[in-house]
C-alpha positions in Angstrom: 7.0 8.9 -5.3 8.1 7.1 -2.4 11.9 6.7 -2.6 13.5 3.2 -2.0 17.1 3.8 -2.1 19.7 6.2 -3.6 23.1 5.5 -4.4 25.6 6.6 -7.8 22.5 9.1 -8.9 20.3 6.8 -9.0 17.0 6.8 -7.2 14.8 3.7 -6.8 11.2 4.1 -5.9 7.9 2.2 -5.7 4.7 3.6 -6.4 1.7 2.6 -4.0 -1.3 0.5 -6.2 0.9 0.5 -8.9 -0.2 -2.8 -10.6 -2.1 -1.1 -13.5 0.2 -1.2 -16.4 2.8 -3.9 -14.6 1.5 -6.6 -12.9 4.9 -8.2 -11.9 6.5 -6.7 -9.0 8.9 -4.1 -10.3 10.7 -0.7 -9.5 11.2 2.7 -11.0 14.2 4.1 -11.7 15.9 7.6 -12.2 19.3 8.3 -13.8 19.7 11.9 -14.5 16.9 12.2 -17.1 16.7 8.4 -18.1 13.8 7.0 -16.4 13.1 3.2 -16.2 10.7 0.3 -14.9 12.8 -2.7 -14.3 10.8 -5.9 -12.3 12.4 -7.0 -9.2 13.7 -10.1 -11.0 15.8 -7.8 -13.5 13.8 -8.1 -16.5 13.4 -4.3 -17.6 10.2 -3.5 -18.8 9.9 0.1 -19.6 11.8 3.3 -20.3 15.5 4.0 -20.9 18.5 3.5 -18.6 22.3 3.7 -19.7 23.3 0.0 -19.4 25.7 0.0 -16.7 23.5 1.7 -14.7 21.1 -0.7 -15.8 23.5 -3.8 -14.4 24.4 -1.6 -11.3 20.6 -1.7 -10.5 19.9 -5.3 -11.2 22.6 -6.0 -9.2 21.2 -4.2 -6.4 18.0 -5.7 -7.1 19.5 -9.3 -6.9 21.4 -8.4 -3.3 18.3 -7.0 -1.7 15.5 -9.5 -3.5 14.1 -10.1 -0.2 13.6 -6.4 1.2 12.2 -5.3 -2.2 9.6 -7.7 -2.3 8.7 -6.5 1.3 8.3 -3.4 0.1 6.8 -4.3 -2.8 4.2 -6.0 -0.7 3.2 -3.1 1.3 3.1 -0.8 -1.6 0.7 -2.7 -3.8 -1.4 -2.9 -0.3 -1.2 0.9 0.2 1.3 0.7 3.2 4.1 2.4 4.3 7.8 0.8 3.4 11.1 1.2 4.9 14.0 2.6 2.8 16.8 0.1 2.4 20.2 1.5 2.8 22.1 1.7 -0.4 25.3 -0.2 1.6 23.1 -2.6 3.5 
């Protein structure tokens, strides 16, 4: 799984062709043993995340809206993506 970023335990990651089961652009997230699919615009769509993590991720999410979607973009085309740094 192709990480994204890491910060406070958590790991965000995209998954390359991964528009099967999601169609919106989204991430997935670890927590420990809670895994998650939240969609780059915050909505969460899958899984289970403790809720401040959850708000600390959709945070992130909102700050870096731009680069995700970059990523997102070359992930869904089978690309390579540059991590973002968690303080960037």
């Amino acid at each position: 799984m192709p990480e994204l970023c890491r910060f406070a335990g958590i790991i965000i990651y995209l998954l390359f062709r991964d528009i099967d089961k999601h169609n919106k652009p989204h991430v997935h997230v670890r927590y420990g043993e809670f895994q998650a699919v939240i969609a780059v615009d915050g909505e969460f769509l899958d899984g289970k995340l403790p809720r401040r993590q959850l708000k600390i991720v959709t945070g992130w999410l909102a700050l870096h809206e731009e680069e995700v979607y970059r990523a997102w973009n070359l992930a869904v085309a089978g690309q390579q993506f540059d991590k973002i740094p968690p303080l960037s």
